[in-house]
C-alpha positions as CSV (number, residue, x, y, z in Angstrom):
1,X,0.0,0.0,0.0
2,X,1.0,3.6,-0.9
3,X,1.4,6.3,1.9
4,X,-1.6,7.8,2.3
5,X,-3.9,5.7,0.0
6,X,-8.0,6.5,0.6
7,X,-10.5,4.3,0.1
8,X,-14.4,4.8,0.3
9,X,-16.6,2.0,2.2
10,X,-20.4,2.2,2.2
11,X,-21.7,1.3,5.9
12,X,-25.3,1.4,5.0
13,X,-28.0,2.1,3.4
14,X,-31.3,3.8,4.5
15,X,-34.8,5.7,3.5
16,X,-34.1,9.6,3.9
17,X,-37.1,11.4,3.4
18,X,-35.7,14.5,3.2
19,X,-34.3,13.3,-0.6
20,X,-37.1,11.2,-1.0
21,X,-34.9,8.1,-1.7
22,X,-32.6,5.3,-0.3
23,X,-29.3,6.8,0.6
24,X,-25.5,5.1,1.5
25,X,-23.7,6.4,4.0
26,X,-20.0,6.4,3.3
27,X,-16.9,6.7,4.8
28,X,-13.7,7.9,3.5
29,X,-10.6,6.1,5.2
30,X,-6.5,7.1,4.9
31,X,-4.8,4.1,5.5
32,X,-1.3,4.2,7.0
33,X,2.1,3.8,5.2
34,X,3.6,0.6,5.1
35,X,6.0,1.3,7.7
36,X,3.7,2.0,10.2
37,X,1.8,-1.9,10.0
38,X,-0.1,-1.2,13.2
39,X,-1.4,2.1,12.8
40,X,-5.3,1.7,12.3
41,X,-6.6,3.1,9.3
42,X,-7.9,6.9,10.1
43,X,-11.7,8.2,9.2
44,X,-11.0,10.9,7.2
45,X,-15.0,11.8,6.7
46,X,-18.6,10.3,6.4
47,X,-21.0,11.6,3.9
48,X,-24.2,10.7,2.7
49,X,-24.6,9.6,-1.4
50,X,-26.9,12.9,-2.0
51,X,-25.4,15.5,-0.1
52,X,-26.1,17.8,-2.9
53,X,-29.7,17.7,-2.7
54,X,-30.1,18.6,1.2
55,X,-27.2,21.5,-0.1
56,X,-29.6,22.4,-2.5
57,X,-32.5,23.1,0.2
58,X,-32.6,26.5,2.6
59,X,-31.4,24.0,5.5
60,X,-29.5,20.2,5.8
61,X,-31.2,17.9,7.2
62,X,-28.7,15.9,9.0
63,X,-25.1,15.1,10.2
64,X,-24.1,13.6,6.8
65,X,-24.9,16.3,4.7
66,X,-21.0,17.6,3.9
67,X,-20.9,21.3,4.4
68,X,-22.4,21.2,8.3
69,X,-19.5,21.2,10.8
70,X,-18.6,18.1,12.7
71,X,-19.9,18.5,16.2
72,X,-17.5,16.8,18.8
73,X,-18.8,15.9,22.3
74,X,-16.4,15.9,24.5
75,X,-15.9,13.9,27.8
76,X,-16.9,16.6,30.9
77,X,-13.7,16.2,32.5
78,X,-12.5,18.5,29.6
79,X,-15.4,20.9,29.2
């Protein structure tokens, strides 16, 4: 494997009715360079197969949709 090779994986599918159709959700991975073996492969970033219509729309719908920042809940002991 090359240093820093990405691959997309679909997790799932689902009904989203705010497209009106069956969506994947996919996930984008780096994998590590060949000399760093045990290094897991990183999530680089999930999106959802039509993004572009909940872009197109005065508001997203959800999580997936790629231009809503990635809210990160941290642990209390650092909040």
């Amino acid at each position: 494997m090359a240093a820093n090779q990405r691959t997309i994986r679909t997790d799932y599918r689902q009904y989203c009715s705010h497209a009106g159709d069956e969506v994947r959700i996919e996930t984008e991975f780096a994998t590590p360079a060949e000399f760093l073996p045990e290094t897991p492969p990183r999530i680089v970033h999930r999106s959802c197969s039509h993004y572009c219509v909940c872009n197109l729309h005065d508001k997203a719908a959800c999580s997936f949709a790629v231009t809503l920042p990635q809210v990160i809940l941290l642990p209390a002991q650092f909040v």
